[in-house]
C-alpha positions in Angstrom: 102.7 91.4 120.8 99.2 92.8 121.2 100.6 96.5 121.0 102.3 95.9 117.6 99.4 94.7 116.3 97.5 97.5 117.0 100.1 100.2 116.0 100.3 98.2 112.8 97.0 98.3 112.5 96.9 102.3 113.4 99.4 102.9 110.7 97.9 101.4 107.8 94.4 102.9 108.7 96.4 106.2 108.7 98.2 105.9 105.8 94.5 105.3 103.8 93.3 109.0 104.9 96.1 110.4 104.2 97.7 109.2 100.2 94.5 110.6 97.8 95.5 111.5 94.7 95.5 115.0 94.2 92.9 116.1 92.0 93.5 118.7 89.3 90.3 120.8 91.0 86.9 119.8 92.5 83.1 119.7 91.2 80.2 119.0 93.2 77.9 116.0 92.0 74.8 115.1 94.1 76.4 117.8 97.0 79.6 115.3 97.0 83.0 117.2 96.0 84.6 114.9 93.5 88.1 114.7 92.3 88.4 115.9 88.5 92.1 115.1 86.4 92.7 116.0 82.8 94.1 113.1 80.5 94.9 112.7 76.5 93.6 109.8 74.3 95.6 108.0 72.9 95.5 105.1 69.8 96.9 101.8 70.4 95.5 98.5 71.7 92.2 98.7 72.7 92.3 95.0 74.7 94.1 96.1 78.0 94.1 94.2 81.3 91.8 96.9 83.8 91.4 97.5 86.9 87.8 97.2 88.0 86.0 101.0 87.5 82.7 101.6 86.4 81.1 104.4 84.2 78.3 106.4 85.6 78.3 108.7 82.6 80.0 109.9 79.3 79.4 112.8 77.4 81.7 114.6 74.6 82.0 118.3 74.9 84.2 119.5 71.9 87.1 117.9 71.8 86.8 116.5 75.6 85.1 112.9 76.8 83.8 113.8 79.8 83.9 110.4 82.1 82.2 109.8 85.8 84.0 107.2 87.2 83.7 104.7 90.4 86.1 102.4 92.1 87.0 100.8 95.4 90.3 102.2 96.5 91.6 105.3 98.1 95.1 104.1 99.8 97.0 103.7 96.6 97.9 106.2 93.7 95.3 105.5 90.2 95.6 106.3 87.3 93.8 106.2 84.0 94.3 106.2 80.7 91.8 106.1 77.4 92.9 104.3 74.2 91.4 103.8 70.9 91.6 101.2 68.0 93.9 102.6 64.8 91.0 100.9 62.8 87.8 102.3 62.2 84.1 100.8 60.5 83.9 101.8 56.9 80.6 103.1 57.9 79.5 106.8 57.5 80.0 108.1 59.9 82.8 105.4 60.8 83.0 103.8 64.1 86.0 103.4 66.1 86.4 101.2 69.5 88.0 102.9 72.6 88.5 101.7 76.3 89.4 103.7 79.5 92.2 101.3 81.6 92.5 101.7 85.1 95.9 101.0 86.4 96.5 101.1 90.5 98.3 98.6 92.8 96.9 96.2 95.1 94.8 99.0 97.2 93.2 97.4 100.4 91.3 100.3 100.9 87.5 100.1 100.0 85.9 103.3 99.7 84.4 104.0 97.0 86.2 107.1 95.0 84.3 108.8 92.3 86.4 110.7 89.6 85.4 113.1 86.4 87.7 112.6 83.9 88.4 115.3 81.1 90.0 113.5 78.2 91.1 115.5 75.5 90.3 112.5 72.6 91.1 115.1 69.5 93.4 112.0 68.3 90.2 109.9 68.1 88.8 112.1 65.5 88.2 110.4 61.8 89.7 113.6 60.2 91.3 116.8 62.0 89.0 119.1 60.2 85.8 120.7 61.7 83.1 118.6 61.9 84.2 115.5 60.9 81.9 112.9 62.8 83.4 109.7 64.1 81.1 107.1 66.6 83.2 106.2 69.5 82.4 102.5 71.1 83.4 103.1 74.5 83.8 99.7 76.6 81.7 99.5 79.6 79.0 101.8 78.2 75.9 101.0 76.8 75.5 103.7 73.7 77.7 105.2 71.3 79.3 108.5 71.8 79.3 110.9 68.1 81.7 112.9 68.6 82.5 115.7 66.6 85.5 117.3 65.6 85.9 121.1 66.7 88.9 123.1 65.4 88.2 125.8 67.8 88.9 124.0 71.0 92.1 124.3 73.0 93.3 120.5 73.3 93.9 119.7 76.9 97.8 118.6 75.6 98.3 121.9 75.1 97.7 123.6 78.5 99.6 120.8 80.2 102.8 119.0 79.5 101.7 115.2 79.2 103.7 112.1 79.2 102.9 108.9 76.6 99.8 108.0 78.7 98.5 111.3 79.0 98.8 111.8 82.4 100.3 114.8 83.8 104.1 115.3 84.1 105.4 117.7 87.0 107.4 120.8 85.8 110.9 120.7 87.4 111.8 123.7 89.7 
């Protein structure tokens, strides 16, 4: 009895070193390689059941949220996805809410994995012409991101093939 419990026990430690996600490429933060994977915004509902995560930082390059991300896992496949309200503030420039889901199954690894995510969030944009401004209220973060449309940048959906969620679909062979 005492051997099964320990093989059982050597097993699922094993599997938790050994099922990361793969990342779409690396970058260093603090001297730590960290996993980076591309996305695509999405509107919708913007009041979705989440996965604990937290936001380190957020900054808008282009058309690209850039998002550092933390959570306890590392056994399990997770995945992300960024939303935003189809209503926006009559304000100038307008406001419009968005929220970054987390989606992973019961992981009973704790390690803490930190992410970069590159979210292409061109459909978050108050008008598809350069320079149109738009505030972005991102939940979990303090300040609001003003982003600014640019015509000339390549959107992330069209280097990629993307499902619904914007995550990454595998080419067929």
């Amino acid at each position: 009895m005492r051997k099964l419990v320990f093989i059982s026990a050597l097993l699922l430690t094993a599997s938790c070193s050994v099922s990361k996600n793969e990342p779409t490429e690396n970058v260093t933060i603090n001297e730590k390689k960290v996993n980076t994977r591309n996305l695509v915004a999405i509107l919708g509902e913007t009041k979705i059941q989440s996965k604990d995560f937290t936001i380190k930082n957020a900054v808008i390059n282009g058309n690209i949220l850039e998002l550092e991300v933390t959570y306890f896992g590392s056994c399990q496949a997770h995945d992300f996805i960024c939303t935003g309200s189809n209503m926006i503030s009559k304000s100038l420039p307008p406001i419009r809410s968005i929220q970054l889901v987390h989606y992973g199954k019961e992981d009973l690894c704790k390690e803490l994995v930190t992410e970069v995510l590159k979210i292409d969030i061109t459909a978050f944009a108050y008008k598809q012409v350069d320079g149109s401004q738009i505030n972005l209220n991102l939940s979990g973060w303090q300040e609001q991101l003003m982003y600014t449309y640019s015509a000339k940048t390549i959107k992330l959906k069209e280097q990629q093939r993307l499902d619904s969620k914007g995550l990454p679909v595998e080419k067929k062979k």
